[in-house]
N, C-alpha and C positions, 0 to 999 in steps of 0.2 A: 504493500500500500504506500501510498507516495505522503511525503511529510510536508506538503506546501499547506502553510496556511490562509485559512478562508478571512476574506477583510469583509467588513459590511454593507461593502458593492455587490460580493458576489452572492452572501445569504441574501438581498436585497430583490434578486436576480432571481436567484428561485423562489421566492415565493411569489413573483410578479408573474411568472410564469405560470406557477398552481394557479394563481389565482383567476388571473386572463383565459388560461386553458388552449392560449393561442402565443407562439414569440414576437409575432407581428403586431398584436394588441400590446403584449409587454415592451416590446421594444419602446412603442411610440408613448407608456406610460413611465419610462425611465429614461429617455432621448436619448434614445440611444440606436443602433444599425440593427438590423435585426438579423446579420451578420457577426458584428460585434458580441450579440446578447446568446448569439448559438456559442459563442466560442468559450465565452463566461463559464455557461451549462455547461461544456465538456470539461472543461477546467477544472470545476465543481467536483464532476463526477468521477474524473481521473483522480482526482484527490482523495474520494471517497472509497475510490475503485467499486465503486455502485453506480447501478444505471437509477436515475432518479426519475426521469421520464421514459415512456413509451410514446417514440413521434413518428409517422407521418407524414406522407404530403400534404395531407388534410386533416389532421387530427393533433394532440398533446396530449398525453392523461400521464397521471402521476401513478409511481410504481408504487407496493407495498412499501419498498423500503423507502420510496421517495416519503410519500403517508408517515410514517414514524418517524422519519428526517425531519418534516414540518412542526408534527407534533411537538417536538422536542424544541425547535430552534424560533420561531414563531413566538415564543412568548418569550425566552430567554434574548431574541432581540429587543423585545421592549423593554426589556430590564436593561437592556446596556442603552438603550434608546434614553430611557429615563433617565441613567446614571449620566446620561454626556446633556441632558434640558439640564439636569439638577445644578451643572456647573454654567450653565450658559446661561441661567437664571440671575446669575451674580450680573452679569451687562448692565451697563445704564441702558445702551440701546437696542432694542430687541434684530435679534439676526436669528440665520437660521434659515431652517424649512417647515413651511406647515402643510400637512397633507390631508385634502378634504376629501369626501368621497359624496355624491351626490346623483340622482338623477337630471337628466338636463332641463327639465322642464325650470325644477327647485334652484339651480343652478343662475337659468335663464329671468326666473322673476324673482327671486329673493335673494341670492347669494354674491353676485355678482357686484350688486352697489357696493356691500357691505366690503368686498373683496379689494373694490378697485380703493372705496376710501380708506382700506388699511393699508395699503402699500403705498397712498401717495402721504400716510402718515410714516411709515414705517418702512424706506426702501431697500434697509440691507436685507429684510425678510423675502423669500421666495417662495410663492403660493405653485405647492403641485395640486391643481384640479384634476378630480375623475370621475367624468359620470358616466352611469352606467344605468340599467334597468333595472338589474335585479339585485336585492338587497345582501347586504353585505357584512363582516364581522368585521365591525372597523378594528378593534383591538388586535386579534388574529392576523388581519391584513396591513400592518402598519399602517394606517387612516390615525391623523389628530381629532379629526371631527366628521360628522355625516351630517347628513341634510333629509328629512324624511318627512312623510305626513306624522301625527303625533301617534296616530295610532300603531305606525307601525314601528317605533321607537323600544328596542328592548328596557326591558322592566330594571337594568340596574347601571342604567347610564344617565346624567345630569342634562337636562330637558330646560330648554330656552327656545321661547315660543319666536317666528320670522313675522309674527304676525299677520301671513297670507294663505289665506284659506284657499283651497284648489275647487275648483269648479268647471265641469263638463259642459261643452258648448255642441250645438249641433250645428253644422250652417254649411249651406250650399249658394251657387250664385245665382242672383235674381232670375238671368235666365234660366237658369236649370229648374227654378220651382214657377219661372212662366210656361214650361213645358211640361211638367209634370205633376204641378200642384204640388200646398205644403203637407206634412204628416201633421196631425191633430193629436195624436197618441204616437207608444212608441210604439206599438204592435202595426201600424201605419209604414213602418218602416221597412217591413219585411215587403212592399211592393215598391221600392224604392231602390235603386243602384247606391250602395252604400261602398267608401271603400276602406277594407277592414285591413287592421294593421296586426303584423307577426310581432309577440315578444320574446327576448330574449332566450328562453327557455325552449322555445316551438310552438308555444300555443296559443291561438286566435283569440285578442284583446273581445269580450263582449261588451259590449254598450250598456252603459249602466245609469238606472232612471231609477228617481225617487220622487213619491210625492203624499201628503196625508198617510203615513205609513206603508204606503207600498214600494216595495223594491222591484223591480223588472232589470233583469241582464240576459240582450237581448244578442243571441249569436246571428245577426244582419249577417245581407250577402249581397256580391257586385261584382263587378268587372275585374277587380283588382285587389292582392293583397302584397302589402307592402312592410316594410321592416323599420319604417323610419317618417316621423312625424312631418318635419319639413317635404319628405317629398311628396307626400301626401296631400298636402296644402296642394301642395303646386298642383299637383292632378283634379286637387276637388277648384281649385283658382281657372282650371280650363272648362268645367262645366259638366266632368264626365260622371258626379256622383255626388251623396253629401259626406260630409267626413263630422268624426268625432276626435273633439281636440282640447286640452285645456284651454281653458277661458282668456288668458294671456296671454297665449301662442297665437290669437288671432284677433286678439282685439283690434289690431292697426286694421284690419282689413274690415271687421265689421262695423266700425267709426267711417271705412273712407266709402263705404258703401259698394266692396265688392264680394263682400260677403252680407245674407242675411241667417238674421237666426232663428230657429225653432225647436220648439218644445223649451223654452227656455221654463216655464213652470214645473217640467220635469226635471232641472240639474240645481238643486238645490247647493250651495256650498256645502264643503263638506269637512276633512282635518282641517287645521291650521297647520301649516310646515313648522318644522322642529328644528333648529342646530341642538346636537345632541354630541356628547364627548364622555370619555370616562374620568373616574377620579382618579387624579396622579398627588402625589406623596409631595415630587417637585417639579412642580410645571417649569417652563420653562419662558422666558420674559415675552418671547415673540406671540405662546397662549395664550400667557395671563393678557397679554393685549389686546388679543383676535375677541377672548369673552368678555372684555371691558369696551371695544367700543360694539361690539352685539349689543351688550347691556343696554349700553346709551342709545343707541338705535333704535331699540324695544321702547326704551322709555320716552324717548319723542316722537315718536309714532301714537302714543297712548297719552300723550300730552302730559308727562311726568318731569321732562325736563325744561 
């Protein structure tokens, strides 16, 4: 077995890998060549003389041994993670990296103000964004913070409210429903070209309606299914269908009048979005920042400050 030792790039490396499940996904979340990030992983693994991955041209899954590698190294990273904030806590001025983990919606309306005013307070700090669809161990995954509805915020992590509530929009363009009339109900939809979006995982997002205590998730169908929000838009922006999108993913369009909306009785608001973090022992100057100006944010938003 070969005696080179592993530095924090390269444990960094694998678990960006576990975690993506792709080196092309990991690469672009550590900027790095995904040439580069292949060479890391053999590096790794020559060292370990264990294959940690099973790859493919199409595929990455992690080995048994790779699994008990993570088990082990995954959390004893954030103990050294911790131990190297604990000393960079002493700074007068906060440096460092802060790594968020977020869907892009959460990203695109609540995180990103927040984002841009702490680095124009804070510039030696380096924000890594990652959003993704599907929810995440931020602790497990090296993540300082996530971004969630509230509800789906696990039960032992510290909960600060973004104060924006997520809300389901329906809308197609004028001409699409001078063509075909509007849906009254959501069961009106099912005679409707709807176009339905793949997630993450492989399976068909349902359309989801509330109203006086009824729930309806409605598996609609159309022309087209698609893997990604924006392009979506743009398909439902040419007239070919309606689409189902958060409320601020299209507002600019339903203000400018190329979008309208329906069933708007049925998408009630729903969580409020969360920054969500664990508790650390010693945070680290650039954290204690990121939750003090949240704080202030939250609190002039709610007219406290």
């Amino acid at each position: 077995m070969s005696d080179a030792r592993l530095g924090l790039s390269e444990l960094d490396a694998v678990i960006a890998v576990a975690r993506r499940a792709s080196f092309r996904q990991a690469a672009i979340d550590l900027d790095v060549s995904t040439t580069a990030l292949s060479n890391t992983i053999a590096k790794v693994e020559a060292s370990l003389d264990t294959r940690l991955f099973n790859r493919t041209t199409r595929s990455v899954a992690v080995t048994e041994a790779g699994r008990i590698f993570l088990e082990q190294v995954a959390p004893a990273l954030q103990d050294v993670r911790a131990a190297l904030d604990a000393v960079r806590s002493h700074n007068a001025s906060p440096s460092g990296t802060l790594r968020i983990n977020a869907f892009a919606t959460a990203a695109r309306a609540a995180l990103l103000p927040l984002v841009m005013e702490f680095l124009r307070q804070h510039p030696k700090v380096h924000i890594d964004l990652v959003t993704e669809g599907r929810l995440e161990d931020i602790v497990a995954d090296g993540f300082d913070f996530g971004v969630r509805s509230a509800s789906l915020v696990p039960s032992d992590m510290i909960v600060m409210s973004l104060g924006q509530a997520r809300r389901y929009a329906v809308v197609g363009t004028p001409a699409y429903f001078a063509r075909h009339g509007r849906p009254r109900t959501p069961p009106d939809l099912l005679n409707h070209a709807c176009i339905r979006i793949r997630l993450p995982n492989g399976a068909l997002f349902p359309w989801h309606f509330e109203r006086d205590g009824d729930v309806i998730k409605l598996d609609v169908a159309g022309p087209l299914t698609l893997d990604e929000a924006s392009v979506s838009k743009a398909v439902v922006l040419q007239g070919l269908g309606l689409g189902f999108f958060m409320e601020q993913d299209v507002q600019a369009e339903i203000e400018a009048g190329q979008f309208e909306r329906v069933l708007e009785d049925w998408t009630p608001p729903r969580d409020n979005l969360c920054l969500y973090y664990p508790n650390r022992r010693n945070p680290s100057a650039a954290f204690k920042a990121f939750i003090a100006l949240a704080r202030a944010s939250q609190d002039s938003k709610d007219g406290l400050a």
